[in-house]
C-alpha positions as CSV (number, residue, x, y, z in Angstrom):
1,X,176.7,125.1,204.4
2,X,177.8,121.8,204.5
3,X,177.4,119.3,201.8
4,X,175.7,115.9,202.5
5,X,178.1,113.0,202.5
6,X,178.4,110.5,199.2
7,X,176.1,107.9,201.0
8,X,173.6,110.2,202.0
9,X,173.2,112.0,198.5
10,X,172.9,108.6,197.3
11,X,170.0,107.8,199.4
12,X,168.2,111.1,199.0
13,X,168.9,111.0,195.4
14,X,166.5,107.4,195.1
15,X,163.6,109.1,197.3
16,X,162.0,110.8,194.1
17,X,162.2,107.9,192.1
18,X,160.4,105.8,194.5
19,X,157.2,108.4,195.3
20,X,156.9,108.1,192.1
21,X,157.2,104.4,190.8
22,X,154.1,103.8,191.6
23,X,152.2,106.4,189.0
24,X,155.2,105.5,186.5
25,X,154.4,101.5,186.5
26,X,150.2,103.0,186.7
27,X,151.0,105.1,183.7
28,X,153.0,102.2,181.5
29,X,150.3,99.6,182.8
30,X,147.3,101.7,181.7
31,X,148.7,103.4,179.3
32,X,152.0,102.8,177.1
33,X,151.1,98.8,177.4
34,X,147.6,99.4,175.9
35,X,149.5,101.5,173.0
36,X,151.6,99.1,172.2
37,X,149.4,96.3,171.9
38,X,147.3,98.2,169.9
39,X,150.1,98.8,167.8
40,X,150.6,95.3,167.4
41,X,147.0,94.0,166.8
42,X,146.9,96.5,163.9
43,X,149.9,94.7,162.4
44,X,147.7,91.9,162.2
45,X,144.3,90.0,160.8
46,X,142.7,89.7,164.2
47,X,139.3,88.7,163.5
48,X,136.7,86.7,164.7
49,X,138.5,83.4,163.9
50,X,140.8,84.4,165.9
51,X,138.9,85.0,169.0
52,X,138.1,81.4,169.1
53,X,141.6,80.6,168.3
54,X,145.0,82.9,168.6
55,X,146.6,80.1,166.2
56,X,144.6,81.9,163.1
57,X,146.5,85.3,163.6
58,X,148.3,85.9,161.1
59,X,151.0,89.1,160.9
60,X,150.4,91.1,158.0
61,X,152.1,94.3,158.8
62,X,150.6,97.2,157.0
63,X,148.5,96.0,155.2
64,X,145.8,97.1,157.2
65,X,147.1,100.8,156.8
66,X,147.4,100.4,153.1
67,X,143.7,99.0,153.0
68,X,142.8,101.6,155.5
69,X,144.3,105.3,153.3
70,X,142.5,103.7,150.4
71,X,138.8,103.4,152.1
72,X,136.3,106.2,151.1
73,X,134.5,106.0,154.5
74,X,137.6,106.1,156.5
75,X,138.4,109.5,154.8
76,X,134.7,110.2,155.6
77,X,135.2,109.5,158.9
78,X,138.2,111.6,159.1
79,X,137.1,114.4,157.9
80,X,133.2,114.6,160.3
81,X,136.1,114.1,163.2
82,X,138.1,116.9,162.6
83,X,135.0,119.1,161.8
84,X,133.4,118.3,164.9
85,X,136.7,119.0,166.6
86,X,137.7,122.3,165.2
87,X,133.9,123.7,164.8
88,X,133.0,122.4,168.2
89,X,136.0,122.7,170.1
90,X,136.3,126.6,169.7
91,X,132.5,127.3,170.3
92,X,132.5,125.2,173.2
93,X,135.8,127.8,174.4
94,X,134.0,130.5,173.8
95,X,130.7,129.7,175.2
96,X,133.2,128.1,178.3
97,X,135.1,131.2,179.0
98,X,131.9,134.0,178.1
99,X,130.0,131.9,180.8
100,X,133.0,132.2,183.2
101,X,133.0,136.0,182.6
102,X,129.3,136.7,183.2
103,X,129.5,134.5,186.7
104,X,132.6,135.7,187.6
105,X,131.5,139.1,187.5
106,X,131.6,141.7,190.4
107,X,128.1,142.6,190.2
108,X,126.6,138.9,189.6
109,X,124.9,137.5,192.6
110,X,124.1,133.8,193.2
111,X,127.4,133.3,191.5
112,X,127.5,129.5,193.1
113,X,123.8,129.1,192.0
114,X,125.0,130.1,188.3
115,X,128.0,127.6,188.7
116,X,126.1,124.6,189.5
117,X,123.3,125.4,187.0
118,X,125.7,125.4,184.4
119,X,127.9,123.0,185.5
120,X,124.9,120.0,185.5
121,X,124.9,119.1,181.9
122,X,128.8,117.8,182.4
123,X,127.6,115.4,185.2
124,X,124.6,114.3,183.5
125,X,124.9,110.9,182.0
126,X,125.7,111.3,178.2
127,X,123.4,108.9,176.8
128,X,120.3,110.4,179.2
129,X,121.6,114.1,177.4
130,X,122.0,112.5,173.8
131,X,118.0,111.1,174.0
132,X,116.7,114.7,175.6
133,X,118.4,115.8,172.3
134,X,117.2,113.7,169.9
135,X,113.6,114.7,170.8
136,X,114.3,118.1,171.1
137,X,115.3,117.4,167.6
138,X,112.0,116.3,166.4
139,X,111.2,117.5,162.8
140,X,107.7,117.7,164.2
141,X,107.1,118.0,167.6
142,X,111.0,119.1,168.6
143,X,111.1,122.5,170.8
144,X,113.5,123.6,169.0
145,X,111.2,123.5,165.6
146,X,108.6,125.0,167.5
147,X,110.5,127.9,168.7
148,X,111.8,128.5,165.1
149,X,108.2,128.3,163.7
150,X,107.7,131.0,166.2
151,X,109.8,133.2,163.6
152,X,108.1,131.8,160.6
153,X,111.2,129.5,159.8
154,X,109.2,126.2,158.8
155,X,110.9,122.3,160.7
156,X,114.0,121.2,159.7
157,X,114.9,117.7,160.1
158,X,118.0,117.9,162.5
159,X,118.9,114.5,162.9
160,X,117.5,113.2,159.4
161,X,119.6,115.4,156.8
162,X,123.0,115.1,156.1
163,X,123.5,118.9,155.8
164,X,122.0,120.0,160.1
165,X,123.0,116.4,161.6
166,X,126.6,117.3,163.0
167,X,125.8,120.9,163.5
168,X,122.7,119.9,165.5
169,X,125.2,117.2,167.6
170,X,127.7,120.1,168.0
171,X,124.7,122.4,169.8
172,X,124.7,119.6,171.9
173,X,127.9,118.8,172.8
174,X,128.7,122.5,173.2
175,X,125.9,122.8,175.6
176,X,126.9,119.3,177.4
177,X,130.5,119.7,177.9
178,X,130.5,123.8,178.2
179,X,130.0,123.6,182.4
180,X,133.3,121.7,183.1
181,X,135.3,124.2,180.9
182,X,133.4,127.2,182.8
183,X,134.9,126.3,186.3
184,X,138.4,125.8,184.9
185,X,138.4,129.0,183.6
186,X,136.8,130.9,186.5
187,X,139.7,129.5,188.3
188,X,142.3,131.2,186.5
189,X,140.2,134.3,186.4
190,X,140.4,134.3,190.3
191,X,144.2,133.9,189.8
192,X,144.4,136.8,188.6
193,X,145.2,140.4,190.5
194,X,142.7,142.7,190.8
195,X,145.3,145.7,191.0
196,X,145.8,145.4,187.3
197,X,142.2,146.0,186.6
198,X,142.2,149.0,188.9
199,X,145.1,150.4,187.3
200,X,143.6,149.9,183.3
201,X,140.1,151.8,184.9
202,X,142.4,154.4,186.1
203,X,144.3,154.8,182.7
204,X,140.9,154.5,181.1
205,X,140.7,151.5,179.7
206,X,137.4,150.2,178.6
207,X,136.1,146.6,179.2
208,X,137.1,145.4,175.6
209,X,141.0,146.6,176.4
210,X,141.1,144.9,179.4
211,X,140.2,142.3,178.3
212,X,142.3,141.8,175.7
213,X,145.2,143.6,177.1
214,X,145.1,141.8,180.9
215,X,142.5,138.9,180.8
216,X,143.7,136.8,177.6
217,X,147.3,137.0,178.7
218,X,146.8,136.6,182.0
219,X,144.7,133.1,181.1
220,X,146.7,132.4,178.6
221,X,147.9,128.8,180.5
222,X,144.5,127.9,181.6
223,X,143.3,128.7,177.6
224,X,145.9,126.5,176.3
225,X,144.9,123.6,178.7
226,X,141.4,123.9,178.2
227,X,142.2,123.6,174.8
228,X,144.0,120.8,174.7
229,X,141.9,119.0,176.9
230,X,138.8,119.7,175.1
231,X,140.6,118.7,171.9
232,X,141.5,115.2,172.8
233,X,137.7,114.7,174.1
234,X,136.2,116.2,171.0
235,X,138.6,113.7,168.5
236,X,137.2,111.0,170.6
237,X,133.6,111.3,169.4
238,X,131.8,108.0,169.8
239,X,128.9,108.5,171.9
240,X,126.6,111.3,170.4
241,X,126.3,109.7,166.8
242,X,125.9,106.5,168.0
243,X,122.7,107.6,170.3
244,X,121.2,110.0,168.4
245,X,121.8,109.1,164.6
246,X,124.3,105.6,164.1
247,X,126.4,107.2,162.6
248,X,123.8,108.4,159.7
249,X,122.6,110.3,157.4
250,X,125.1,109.2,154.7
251,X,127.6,108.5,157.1
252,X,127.5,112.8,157.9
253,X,128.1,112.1,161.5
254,X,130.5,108.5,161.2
255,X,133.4,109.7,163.5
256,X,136.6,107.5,163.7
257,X,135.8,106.3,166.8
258,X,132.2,105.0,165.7
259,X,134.0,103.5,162.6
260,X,136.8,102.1,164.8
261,X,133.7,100.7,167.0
262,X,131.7,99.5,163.8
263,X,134.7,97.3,162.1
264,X,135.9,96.1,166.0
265,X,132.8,95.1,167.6
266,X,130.1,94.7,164.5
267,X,132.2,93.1,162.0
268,X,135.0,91.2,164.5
269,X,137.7,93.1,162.4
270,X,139.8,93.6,165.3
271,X,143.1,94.3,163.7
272,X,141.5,96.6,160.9
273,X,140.0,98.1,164.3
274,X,143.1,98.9,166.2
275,X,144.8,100.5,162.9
276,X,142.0,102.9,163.2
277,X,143.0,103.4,166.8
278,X,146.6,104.1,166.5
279,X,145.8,106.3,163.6
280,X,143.8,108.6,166.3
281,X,146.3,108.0,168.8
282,X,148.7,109.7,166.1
283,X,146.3,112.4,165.1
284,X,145.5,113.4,169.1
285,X,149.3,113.4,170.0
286,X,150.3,115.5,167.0
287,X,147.2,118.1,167.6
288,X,148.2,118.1,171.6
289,X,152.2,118.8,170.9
290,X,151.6,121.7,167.9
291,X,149.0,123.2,170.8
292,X,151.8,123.1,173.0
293,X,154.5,124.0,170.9
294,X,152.4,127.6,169.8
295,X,152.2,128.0,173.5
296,X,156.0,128.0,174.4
297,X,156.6,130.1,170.9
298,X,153.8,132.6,172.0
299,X,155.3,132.5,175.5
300,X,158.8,133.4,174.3
């Protein structure tokens, strides 16, 4: 075959570069600009004086890490994030990918029926879901009280004590966000050849082995993106505490986000604000790359 000339490799070589300048200047517009000014405003005393007039800004570097380590509530904060993440996150997985099972089965009918019944809770606005909840939640006339006094278990006071509040907003979340996940996984489970089924039946495997043996490999990708995904969304916790319990008891359900909201936009501590941010940021991208890097040394 013959080889392109040096001009015309040089002007097929550009070609990629300029499909894709546009999604490269969207990204570092949108994304690596907001990072680094939020990088910068933490380095500083942004505050309300400051909104009236730049002028008052003063740089004080880290001090606003420094002041932020040695906070009880941002600790506090920390630590209701990360338990809503790793509590919720896996359930939500599991309930994601058992759902997927059950309507991607052979023998289900209305499978598309069972899809969109599931997948309504995602589309539903949060806020609408968060209020349902909260009554739901009721120590006195909640459903979910009622149903337990069915059982002779006497009301518990979801919302109010500092021991059921983030368990009772992970129910929710788990049932809000599980539809999205579901659909993403039945995907990959389509993906998948039916032959190798056919052939475990024929050895004799059972349901369980193949599903550990073919099904869990096999999704193995879609798993680790879910997870990721679901991760970043679950760190970002803002809206659920803020509806349904501000953030109380106690501060059991303050997440960094709802903190990060409280100093930004309640107290006009902007630049104590954005170190709360970054410190997220940081948190989010480490979580995302050890996900990925487990991947590629499970893959190997």
């Amino acid at each position: 075959m013959k080889k392109p000339s040096g001009a015309a490799a040089d002007s097929t070589s550009g070609a990629p570069w300029f499909f894709l300048a546009p999604a490269l200047i969207l990204i570092g517009i949108f994304f690596f600009l907001p990072v680094l000014a939020a990088l910068v405003l933490s380095l500083t005393d942004f505050d309300i004086y400051a909104v009236g007039d730049v002028g008052n800004t003063r740089f004080v570097w880290f001090r606003n890490y420094t002041r932020l380590v040695s906070h009880p509530l941002f600790w506090t904060a920390l630590q209701n994030t990360f338990y809503f993440a790793l509590v919720g996150g896996p359930l939500t997985l599991a309930a994601s990918l058992g759902a997927a099972l059950l309507v991607n089965a052979r023998l289900t009918r209305f499978k598309g029926f069972f899809r969109t019944i599931y997948f309504i809770p995602f589309v539903t606005t949060l806020v609408a879901v968060a209020i349902v909840w909260r009554y739901l939640y009721h120590p006195q006339y909640g459903l979910l009280n009622y149903a337990l006094s069915v059982f002779g278990i006497g009301p518990i006071d979801w919302l109010g004590n500092p021991k059921w509040a983030m368990p009772a907003i992970i129910l929710m979340a788990v049932w809000k966000n599980f539809g999205y996940n579901m659909l993403i996984f039945i995907a990959g489970l389509q993906e998948i050849p039916e032959e190798l089924y056919e052939s475990a039946r024929i050895d004799g495997a059972g349901a369980l082995r193949q599903f550990r043996s073919i099904t869990l490999p096999m999704l193995s990708p879609t798993l680790v993106f879910v997870a990721v995904i679901t991760m970043i969304g679950y760190f970002q916790l803002f809206a659920e505490p803020y509806v349904m319990t501000q953030g109380g008891p106690l501060r059991a359900t303050t997440s960094m986000v709802l903190l990060m909201y409280e100093e930004g936009f309640r107290w006009w501590r902007m630049g104590y604000a954005a170190s709360i941010a970054f410190v997220l940021f940081l948190i989010i991208l480490t979580a995302t790359l050890l996900q990925l890097r487990l991947q590629k040394r499970e893959a190997v």
